[in-house]
PDB file of N, CA, C and O in Angstrom:
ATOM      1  N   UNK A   1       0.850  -1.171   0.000  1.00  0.00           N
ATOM      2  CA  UNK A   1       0.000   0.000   0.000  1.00  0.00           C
ATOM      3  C   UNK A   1       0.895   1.233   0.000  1.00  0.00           C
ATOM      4  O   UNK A   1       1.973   1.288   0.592  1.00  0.00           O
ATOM      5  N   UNK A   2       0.436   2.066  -0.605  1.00  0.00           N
ATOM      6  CA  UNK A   2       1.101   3.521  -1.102  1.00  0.00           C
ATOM      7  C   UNK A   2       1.256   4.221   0.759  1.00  0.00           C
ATOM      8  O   UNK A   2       0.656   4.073   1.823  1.00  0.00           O
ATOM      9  N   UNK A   3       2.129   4.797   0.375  1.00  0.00           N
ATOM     10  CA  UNK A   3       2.334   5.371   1.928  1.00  0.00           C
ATOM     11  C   UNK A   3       0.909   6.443   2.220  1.00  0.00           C
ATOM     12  O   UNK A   3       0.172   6.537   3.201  1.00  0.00           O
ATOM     13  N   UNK A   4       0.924   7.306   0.644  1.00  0.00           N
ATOM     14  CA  UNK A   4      -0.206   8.593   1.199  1.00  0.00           C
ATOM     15  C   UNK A   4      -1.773   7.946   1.385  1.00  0.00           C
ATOM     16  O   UNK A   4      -2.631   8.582   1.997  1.00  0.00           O
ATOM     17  N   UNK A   5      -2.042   6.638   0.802  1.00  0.00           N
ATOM     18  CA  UNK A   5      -2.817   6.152   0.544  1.00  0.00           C
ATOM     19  C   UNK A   5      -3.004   5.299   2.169  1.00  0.00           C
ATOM     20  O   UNK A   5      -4.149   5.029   2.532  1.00  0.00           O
ATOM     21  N   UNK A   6      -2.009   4.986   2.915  1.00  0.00           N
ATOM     22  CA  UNK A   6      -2.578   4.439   4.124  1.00  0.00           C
ATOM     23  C   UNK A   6      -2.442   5.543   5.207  1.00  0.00           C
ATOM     24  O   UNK A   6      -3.333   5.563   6.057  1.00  0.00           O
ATOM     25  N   UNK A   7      -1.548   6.374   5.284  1.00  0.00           N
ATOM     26  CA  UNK A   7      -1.979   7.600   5.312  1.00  0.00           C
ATOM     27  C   UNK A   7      -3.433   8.483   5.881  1.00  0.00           C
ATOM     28  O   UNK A   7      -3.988   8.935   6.882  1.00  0.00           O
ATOM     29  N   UNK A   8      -3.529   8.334   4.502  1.00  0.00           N
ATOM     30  CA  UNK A   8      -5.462   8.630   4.925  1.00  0.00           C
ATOM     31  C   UNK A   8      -6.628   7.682   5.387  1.00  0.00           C
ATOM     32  O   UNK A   8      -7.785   7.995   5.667  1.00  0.00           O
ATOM     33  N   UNK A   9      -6.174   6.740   5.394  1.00  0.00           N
ATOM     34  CA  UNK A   9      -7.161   5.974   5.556  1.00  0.00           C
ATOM     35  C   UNK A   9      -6.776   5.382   7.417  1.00  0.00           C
ATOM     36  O   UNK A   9      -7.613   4.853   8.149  1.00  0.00           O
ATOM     37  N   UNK A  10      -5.192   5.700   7.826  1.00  0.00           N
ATOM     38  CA  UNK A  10      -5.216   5.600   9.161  1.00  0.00           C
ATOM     39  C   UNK A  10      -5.472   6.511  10.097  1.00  0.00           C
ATOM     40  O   UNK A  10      -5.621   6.202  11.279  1.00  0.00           O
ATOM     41  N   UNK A  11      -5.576   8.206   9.471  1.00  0.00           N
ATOM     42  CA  UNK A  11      -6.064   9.146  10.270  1.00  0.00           C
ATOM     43  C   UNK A  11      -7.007   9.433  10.077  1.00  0.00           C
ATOM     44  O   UNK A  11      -7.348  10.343  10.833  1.00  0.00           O
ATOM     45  N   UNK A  12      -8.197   8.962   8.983  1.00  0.00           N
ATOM     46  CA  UNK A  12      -9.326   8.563   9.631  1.00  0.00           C
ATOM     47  C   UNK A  12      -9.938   7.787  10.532  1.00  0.00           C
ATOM     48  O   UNK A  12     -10.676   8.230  11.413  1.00  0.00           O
ATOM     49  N   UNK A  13      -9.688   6.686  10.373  1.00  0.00           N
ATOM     50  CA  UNK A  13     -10.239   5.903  11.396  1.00  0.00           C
ATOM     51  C   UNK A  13      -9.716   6.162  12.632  1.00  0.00           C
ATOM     52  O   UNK A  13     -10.521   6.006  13.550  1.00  0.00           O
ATOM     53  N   UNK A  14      -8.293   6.610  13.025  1.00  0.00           N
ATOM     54  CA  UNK A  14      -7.819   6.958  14.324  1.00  0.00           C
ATOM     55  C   UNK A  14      -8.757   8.643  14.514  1.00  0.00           C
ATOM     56  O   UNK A  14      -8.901   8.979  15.690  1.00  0.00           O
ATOM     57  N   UNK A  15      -9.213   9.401  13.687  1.00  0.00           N
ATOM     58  CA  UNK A  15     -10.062  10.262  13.988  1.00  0.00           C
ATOM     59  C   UNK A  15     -11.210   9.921  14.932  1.00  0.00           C
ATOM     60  O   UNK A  15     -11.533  10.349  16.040  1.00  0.00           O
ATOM     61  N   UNK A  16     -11.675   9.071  14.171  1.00  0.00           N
ATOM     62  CA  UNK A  16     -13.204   8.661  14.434  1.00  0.00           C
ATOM     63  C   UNK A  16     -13.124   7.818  15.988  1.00  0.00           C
ATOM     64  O   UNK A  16     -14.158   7.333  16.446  1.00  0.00           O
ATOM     65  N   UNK A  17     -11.934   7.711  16.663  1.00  0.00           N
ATOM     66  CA  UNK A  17     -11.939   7.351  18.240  1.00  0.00           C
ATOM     67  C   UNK A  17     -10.912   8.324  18.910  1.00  0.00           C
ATOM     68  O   UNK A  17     -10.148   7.925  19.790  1.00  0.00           O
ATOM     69  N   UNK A  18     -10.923   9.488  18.505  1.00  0.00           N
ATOM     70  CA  UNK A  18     -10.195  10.813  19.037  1.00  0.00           C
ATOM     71  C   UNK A  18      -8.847  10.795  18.921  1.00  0.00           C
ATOM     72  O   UNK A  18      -8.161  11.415  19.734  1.00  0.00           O
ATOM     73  N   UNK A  19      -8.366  10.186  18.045  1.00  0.00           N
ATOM     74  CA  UNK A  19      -6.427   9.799  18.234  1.00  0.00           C
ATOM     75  C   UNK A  19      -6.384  10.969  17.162  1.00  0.00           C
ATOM     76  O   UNK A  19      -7.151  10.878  16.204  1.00  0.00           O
ATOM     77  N   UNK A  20      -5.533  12.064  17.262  1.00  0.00           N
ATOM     78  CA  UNK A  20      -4.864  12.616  16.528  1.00  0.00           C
ATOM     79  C   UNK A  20      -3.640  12.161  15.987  1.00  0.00           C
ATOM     80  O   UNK A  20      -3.085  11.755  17.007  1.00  0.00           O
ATOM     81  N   UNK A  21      -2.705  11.923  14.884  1.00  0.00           N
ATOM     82  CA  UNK A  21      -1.550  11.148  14.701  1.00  0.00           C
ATOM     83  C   UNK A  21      -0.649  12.734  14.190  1.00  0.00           C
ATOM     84  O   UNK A  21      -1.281  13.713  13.796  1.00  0.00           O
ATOM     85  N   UNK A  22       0.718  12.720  14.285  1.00  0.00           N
ATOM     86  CA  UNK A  22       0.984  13.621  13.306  1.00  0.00           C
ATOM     87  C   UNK A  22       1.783  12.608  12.239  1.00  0.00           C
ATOM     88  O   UNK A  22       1.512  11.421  12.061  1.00  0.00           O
ATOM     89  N   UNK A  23       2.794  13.346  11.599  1.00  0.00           N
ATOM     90  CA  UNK A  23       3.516  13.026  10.417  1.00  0.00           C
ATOM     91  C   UNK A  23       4.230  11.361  10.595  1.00  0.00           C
ATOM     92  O   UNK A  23       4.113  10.290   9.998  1.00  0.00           O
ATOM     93  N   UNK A  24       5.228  12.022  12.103  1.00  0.00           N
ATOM     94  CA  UNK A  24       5.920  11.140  12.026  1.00  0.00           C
ATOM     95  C   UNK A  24       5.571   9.927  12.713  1.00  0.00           C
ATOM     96  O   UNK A  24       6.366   8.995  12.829  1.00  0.00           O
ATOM     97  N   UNK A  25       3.908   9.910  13.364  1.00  0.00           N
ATOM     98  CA  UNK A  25       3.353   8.926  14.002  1.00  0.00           C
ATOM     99  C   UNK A  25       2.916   7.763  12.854  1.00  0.00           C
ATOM    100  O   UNK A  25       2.816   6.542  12.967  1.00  0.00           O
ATOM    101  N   UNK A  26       2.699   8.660  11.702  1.00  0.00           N
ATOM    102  CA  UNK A  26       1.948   7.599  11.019  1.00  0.00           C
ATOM    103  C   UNK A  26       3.017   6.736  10.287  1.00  0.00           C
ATOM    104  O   UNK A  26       2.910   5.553   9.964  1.00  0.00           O
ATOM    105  N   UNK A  27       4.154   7.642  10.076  1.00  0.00           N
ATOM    106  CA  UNK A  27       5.562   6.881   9.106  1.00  0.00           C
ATOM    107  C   UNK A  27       5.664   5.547  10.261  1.00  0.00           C
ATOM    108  O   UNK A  27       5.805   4.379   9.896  1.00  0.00           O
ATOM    109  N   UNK A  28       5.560   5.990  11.747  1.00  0.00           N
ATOM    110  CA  UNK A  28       5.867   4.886  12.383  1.00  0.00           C
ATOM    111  C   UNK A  28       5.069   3.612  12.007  1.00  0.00           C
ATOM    112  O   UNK A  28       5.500   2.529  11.612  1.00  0.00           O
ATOM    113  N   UNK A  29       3.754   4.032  12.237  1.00  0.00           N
ATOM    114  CA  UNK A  29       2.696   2.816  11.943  1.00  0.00           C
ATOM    115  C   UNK A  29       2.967   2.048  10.844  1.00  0.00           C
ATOM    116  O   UNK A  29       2.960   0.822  10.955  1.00  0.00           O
ATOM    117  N   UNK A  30       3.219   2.611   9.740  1.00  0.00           N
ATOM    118  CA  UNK A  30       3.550   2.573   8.193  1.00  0.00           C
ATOM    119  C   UNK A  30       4.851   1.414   7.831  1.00  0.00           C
ATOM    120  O   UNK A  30       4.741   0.493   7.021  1.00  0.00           O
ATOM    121  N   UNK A  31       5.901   1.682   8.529  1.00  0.00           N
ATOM    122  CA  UNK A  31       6.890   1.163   9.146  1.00  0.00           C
ATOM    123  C   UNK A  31       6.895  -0.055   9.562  1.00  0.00           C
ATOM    124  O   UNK A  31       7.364  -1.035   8.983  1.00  0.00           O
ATOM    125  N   UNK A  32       6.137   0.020  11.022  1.00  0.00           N
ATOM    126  CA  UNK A  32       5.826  -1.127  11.627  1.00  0.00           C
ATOM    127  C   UNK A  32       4.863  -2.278  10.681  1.00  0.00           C
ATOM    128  O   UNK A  32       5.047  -3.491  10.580  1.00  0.00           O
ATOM    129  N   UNK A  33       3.970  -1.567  10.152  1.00  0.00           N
ATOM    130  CA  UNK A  33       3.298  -2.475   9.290  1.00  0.00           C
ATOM    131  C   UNK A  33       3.970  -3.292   7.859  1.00  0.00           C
ATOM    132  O   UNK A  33       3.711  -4.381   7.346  1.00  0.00           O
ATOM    133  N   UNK A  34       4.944  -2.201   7.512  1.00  0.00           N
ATOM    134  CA  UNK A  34       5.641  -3.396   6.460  1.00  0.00           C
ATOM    135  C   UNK A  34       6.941  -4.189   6.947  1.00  0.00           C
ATOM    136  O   UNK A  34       7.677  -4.728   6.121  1.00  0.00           O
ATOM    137  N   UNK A  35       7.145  -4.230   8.039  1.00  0.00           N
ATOM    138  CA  UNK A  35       8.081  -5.049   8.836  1.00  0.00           C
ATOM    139  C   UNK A  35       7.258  -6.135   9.512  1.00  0.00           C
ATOM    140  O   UNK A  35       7.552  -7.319   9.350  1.00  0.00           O
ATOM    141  N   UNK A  36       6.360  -5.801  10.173  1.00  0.00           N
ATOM    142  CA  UNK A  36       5.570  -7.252  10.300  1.00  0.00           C
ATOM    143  C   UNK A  36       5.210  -7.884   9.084  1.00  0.00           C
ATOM    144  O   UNK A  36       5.782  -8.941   8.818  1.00  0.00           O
ATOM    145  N   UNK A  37       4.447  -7.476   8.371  1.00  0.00           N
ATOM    146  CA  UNK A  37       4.644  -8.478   7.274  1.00  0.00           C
ATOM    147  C   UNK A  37       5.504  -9.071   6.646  1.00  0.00           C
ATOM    148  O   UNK A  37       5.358 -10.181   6.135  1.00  0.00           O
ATOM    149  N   UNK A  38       6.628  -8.300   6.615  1.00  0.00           N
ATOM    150  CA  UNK A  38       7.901  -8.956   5.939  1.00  0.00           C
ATOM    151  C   UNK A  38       8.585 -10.191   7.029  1.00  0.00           C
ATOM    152  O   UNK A  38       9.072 -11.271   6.696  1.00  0.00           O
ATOM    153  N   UNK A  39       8.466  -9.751   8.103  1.00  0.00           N
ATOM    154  CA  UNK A  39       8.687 -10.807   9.553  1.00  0.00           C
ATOM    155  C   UNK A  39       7.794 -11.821   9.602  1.00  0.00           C
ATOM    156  O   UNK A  39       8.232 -12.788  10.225  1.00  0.00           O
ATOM    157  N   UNK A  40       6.112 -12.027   8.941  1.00  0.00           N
ATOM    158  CA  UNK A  40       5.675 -12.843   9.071  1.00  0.00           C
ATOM    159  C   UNK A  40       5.400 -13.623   7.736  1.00  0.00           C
ATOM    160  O   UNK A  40       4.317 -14.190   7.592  1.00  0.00           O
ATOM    161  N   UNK A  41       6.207 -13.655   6.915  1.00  0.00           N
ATOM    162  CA  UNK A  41       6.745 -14.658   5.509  1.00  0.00           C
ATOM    163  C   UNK A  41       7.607 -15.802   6.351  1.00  0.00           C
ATOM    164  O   UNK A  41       7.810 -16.953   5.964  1.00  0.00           O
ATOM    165  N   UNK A  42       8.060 -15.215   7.584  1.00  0.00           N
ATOM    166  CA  UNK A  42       9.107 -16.257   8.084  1.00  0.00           C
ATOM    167  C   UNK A  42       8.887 -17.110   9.309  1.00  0.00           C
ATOM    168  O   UNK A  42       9.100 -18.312   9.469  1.00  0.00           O
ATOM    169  N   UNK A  43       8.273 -15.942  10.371  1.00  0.00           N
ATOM    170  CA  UNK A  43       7.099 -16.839  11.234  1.00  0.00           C
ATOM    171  C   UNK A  43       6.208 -16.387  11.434  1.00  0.00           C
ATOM    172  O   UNK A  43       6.269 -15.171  11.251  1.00  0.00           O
ATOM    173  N   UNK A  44       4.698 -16.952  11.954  1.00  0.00           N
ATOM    174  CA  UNK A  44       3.655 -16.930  12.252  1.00  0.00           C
ATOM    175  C   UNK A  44       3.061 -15.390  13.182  1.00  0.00           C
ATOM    176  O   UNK A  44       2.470 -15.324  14.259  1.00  0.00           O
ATOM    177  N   UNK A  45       3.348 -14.691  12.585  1.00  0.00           N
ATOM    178  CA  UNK A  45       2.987 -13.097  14.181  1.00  0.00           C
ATOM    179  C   UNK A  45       1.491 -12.624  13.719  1.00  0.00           C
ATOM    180  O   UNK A  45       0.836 -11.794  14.350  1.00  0.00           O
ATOM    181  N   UNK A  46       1.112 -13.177  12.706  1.00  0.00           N
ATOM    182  CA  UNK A  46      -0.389 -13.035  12.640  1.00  0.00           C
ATOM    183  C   UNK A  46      -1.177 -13.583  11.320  1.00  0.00           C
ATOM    184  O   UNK A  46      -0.502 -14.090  10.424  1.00  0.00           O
ATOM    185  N   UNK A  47      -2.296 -13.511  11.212  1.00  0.00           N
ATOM    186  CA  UNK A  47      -3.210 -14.514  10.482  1.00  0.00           C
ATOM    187  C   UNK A  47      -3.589 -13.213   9.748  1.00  0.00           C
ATOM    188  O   UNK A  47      -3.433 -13.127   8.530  1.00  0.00           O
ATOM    189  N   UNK A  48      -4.072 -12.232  10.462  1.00  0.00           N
ATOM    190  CA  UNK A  48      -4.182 -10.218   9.524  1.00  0.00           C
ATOM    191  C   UNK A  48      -3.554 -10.049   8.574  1.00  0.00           C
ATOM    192  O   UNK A  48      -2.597  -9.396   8.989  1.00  0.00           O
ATOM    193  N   UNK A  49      -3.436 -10.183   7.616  1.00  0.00           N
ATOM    194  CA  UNK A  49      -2.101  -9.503   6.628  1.00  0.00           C
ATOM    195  C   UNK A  49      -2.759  -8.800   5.446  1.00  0.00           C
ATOM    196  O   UNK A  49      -2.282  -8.329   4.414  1.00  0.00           O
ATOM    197  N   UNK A  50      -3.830  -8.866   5.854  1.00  0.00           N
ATOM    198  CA  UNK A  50      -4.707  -7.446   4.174  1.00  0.00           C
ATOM    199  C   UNK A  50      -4.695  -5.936   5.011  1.00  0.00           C
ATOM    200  O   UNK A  50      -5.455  -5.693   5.948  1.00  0.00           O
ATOM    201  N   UNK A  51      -3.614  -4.930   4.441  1.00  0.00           N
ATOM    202  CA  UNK A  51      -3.572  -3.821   4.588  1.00  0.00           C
ATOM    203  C   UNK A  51      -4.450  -3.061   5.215  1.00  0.00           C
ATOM    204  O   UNK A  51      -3.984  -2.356   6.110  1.00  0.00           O
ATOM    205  N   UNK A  52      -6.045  -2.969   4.927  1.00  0.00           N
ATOM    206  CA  UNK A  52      -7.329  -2.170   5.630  1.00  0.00           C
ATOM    207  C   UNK A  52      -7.119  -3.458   6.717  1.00  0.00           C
ATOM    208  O   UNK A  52      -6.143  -3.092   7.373  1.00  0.00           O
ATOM    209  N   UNK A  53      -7.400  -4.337   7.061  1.00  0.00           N
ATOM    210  CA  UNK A  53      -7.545  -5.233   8.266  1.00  0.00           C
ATOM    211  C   UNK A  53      -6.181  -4.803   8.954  1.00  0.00           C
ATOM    212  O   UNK A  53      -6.536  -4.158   9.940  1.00  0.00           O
ATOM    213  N   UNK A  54      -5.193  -4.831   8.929  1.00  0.00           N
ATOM    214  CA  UNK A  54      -4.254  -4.263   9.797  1.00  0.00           C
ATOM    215  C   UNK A  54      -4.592  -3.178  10.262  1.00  0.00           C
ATOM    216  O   UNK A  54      -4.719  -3.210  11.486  1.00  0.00           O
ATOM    217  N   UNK A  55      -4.838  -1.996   9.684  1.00  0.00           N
ATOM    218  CA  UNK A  55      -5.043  -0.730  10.153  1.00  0.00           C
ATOM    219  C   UNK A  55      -6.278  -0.731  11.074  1.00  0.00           C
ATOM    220  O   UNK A  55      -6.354  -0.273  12.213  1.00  0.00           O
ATOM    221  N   UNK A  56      -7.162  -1.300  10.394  1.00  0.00           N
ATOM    222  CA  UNK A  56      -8.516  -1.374  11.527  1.00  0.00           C
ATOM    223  C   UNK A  56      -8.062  -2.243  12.624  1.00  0.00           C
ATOM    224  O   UNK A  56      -7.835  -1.735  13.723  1.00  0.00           O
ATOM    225  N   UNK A  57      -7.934  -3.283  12.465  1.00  0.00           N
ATOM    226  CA  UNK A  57      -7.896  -4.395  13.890  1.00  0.00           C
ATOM    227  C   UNK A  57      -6.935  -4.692  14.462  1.00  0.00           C
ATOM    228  O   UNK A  57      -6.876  -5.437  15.440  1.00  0.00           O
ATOM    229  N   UNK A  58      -5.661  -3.896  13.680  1.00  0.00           N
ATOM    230  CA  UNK A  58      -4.485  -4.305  15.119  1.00  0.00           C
ATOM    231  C   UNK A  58      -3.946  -2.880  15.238  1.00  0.00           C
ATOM    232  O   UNK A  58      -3.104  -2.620  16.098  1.00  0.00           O
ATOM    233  N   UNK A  59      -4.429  -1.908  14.357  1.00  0.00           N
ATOM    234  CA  UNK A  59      -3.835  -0.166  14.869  1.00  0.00           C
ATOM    235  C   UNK A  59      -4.621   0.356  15.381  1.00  0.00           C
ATOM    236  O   UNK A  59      -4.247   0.662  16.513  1.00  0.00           O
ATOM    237  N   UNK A  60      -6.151   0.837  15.049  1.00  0.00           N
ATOM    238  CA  UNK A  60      -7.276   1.354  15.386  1.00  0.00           C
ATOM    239  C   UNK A  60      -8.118   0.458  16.636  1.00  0.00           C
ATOM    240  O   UNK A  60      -8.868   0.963  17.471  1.00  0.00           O
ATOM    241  N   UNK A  61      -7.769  -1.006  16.511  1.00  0.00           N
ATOM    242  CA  UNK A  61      -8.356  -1.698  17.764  1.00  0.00           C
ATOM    243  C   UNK A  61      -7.623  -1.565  18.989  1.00  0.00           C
ATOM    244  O   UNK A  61      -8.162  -1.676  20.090  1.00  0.00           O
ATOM    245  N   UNK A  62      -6.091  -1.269  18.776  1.00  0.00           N
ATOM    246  CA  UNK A  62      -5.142  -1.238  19.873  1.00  0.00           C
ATOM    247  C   UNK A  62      -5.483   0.778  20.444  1.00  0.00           C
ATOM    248  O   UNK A  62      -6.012   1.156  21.490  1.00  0.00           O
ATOM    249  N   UNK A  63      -5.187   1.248  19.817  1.00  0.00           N
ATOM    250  CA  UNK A  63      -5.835   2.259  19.631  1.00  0.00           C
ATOM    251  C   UNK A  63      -7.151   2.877  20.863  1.00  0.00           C
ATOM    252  O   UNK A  63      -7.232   3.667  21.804  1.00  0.00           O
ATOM    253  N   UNK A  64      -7.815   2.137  20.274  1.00  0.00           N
ATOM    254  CA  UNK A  64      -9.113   2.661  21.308  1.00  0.00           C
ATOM    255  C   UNK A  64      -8.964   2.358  22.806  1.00  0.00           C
ATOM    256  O   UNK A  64      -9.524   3.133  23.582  1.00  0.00           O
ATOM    257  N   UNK A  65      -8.456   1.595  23.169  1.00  0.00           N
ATOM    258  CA  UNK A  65      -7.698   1.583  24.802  1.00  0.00           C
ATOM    259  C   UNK A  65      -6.951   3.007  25.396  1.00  0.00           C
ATOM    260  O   UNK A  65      -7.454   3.473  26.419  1.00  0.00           O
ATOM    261  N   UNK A  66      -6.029   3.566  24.931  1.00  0.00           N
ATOM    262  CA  UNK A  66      -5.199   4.727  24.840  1.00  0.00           C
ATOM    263  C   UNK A  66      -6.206   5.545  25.679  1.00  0.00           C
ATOM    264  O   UNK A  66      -5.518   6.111  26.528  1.00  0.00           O
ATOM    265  N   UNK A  67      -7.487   5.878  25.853  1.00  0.00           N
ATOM    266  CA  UNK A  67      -7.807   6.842  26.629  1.00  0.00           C
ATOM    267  C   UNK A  67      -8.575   6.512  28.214  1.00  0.00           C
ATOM    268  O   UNK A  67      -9.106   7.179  29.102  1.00  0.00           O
ATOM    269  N   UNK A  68      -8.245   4.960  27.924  1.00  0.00           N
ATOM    270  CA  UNK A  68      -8.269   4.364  29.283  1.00  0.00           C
ATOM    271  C   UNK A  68      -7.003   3.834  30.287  1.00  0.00           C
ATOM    272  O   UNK A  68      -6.994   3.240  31.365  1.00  0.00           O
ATOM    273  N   UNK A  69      -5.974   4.334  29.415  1.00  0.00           N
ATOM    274  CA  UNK A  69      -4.062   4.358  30.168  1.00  0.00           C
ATOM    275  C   UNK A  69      -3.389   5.594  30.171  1.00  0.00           C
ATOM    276  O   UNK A  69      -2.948   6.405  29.357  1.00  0.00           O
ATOM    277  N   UNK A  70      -3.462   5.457  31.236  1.00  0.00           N
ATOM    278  CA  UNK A  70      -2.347   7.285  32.175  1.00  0.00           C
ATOM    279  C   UNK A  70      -1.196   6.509  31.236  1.00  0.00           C
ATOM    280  O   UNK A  70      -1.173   5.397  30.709  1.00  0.00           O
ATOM    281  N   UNK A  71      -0.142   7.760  31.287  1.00  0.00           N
ATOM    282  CA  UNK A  71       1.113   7.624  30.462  1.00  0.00           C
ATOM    283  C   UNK A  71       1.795   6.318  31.595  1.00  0.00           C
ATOM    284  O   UNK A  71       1.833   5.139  31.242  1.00  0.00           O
ATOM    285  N   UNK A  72       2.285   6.787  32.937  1.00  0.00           N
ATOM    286  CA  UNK A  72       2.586   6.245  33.809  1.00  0.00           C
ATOM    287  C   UNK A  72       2.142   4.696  34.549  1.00  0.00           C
ATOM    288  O   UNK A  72       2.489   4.062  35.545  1.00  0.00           O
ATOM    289  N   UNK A  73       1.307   4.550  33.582  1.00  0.00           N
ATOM    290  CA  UNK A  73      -0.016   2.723  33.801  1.00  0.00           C
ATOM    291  C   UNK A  73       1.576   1.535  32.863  1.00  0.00           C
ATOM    292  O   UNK A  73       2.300   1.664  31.875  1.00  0.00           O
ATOM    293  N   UNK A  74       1.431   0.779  33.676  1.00  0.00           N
ATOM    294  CA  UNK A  74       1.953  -0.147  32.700  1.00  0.00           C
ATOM    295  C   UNK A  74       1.316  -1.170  32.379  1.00  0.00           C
ATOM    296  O   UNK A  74       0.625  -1.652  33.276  1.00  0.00           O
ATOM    297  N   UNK A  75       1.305  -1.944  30.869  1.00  0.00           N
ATOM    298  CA  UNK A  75       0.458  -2.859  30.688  1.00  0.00           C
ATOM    299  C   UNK A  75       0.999  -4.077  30.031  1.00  0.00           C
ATOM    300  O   UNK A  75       2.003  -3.928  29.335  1.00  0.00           O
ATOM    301  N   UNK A  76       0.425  -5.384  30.165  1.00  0.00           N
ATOM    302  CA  UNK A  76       0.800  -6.369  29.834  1.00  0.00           C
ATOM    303  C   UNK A  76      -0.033  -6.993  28.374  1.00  0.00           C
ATOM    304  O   UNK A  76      -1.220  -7.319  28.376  1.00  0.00           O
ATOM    305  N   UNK A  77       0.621  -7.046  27.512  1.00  0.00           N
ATOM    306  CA  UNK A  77      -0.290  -7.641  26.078  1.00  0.00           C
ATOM    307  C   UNK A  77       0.044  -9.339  26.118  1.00  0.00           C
ATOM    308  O   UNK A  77       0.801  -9.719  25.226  1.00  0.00           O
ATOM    309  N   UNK A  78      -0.309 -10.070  26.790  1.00  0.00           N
ATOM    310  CA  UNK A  78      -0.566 -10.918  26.945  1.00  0.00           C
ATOM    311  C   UNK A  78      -0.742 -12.434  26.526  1.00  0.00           C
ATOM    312  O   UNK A  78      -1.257 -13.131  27.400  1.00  0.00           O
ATOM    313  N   UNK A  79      -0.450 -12.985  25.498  1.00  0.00           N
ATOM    314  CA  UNK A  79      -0.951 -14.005  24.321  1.00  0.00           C
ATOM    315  C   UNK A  79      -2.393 -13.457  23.633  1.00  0.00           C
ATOM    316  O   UNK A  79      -3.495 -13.909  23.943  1.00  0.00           O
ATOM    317  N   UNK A  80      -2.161 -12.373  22.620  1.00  0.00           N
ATOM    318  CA  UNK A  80      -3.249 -11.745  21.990  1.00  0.00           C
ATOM    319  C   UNK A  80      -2.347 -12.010  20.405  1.00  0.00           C
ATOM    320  O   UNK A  80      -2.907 -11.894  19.315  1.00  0.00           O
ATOM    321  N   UNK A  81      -1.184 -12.301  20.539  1.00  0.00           N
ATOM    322  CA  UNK A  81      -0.604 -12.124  18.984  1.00  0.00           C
ATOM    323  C   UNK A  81       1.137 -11.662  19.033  1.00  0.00           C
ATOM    324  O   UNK A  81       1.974 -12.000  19.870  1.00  0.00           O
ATOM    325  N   UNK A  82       1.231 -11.173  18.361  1.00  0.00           N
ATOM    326  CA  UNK A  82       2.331 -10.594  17.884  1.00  0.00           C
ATOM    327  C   UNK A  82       2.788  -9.442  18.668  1.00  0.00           C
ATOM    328  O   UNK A  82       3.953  -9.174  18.960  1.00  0.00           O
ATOM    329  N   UNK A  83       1.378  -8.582  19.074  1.00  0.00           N
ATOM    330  CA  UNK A  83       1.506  -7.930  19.788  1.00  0.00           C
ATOM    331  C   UNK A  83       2.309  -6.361  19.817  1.00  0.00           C
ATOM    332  O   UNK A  83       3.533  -6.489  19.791  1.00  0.00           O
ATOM    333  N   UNK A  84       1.874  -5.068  19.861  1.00  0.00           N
ATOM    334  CA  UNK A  84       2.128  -4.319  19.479  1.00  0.00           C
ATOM    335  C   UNK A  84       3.074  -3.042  20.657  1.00  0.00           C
ATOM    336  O   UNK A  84       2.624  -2.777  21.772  1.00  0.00           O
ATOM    337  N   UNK A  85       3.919  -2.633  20.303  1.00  0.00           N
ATOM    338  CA  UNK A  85       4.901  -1.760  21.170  1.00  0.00           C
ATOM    339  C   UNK A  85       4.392   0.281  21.493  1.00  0.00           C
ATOM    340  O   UNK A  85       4.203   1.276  20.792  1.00  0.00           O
ATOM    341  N   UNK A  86       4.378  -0.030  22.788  1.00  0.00           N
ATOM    342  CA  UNK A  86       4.190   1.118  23.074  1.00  0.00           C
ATOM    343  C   UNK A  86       5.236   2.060  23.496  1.00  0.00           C
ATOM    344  O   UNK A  86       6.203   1.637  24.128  1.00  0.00           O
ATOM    345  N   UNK A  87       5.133   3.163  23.232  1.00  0.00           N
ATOM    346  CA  UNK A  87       6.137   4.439  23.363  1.00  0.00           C
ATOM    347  C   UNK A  87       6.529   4.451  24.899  1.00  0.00           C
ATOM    348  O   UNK A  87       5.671   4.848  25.688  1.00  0.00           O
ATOM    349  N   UNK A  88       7.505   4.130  25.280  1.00  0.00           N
ATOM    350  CA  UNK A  88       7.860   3.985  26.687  1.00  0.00           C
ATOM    351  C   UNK A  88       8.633   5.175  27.662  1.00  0.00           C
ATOM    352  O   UNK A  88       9.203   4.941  28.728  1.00  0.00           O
ATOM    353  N   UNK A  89       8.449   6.944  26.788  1.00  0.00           N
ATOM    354  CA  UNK A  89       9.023   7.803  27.415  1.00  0.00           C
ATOM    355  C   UNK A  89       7.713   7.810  28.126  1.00  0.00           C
ATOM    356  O   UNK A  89       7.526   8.582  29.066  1.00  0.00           O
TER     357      UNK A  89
END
């Protein structure tokens, strides 16, 4: 997927549950998303691998938690998957 093209389609849906992203939030996502896939040609980190299903159900689903964790909360992701990394300043 085209970078400007997921782009828009991840700061919408992160709109539509109050996440503002800027520039370099989304290069991250963007990033992360073609490295898991390229990581999971080799092992198993998820069964997701169509571009809109990533963005909805493992960015935008992880996502909607965020306004139920203080910066200072720590949390455990658990056997859910592959599992996704949070900003730890």
């Amino acid at each position: 997927m085209e970078f400007e093209v997921f782009k828009n389609k991840l700061i919408n849906k992160m709109n539509k549950i109050n996440i503002n992203l800027d520039e370099e939030q989304v290069k991250m996502f963007y990033n992360y998303m073609n490295i898991l896939l390229e990581w999971n040609k080799f092992m198993n980190l998820t069964a997701i691998t169509e571009y809109n299903e990533i963005i909805l159900k493992h960015f935008v689903d992880c996502g909607i938690v965020v306004k139920f964790i203080d910066n200072e909360d720590k949390i455990l992701d658990l056997g859910t998957g592959a599992g996704f990394p949070r900003n730890s300043n």
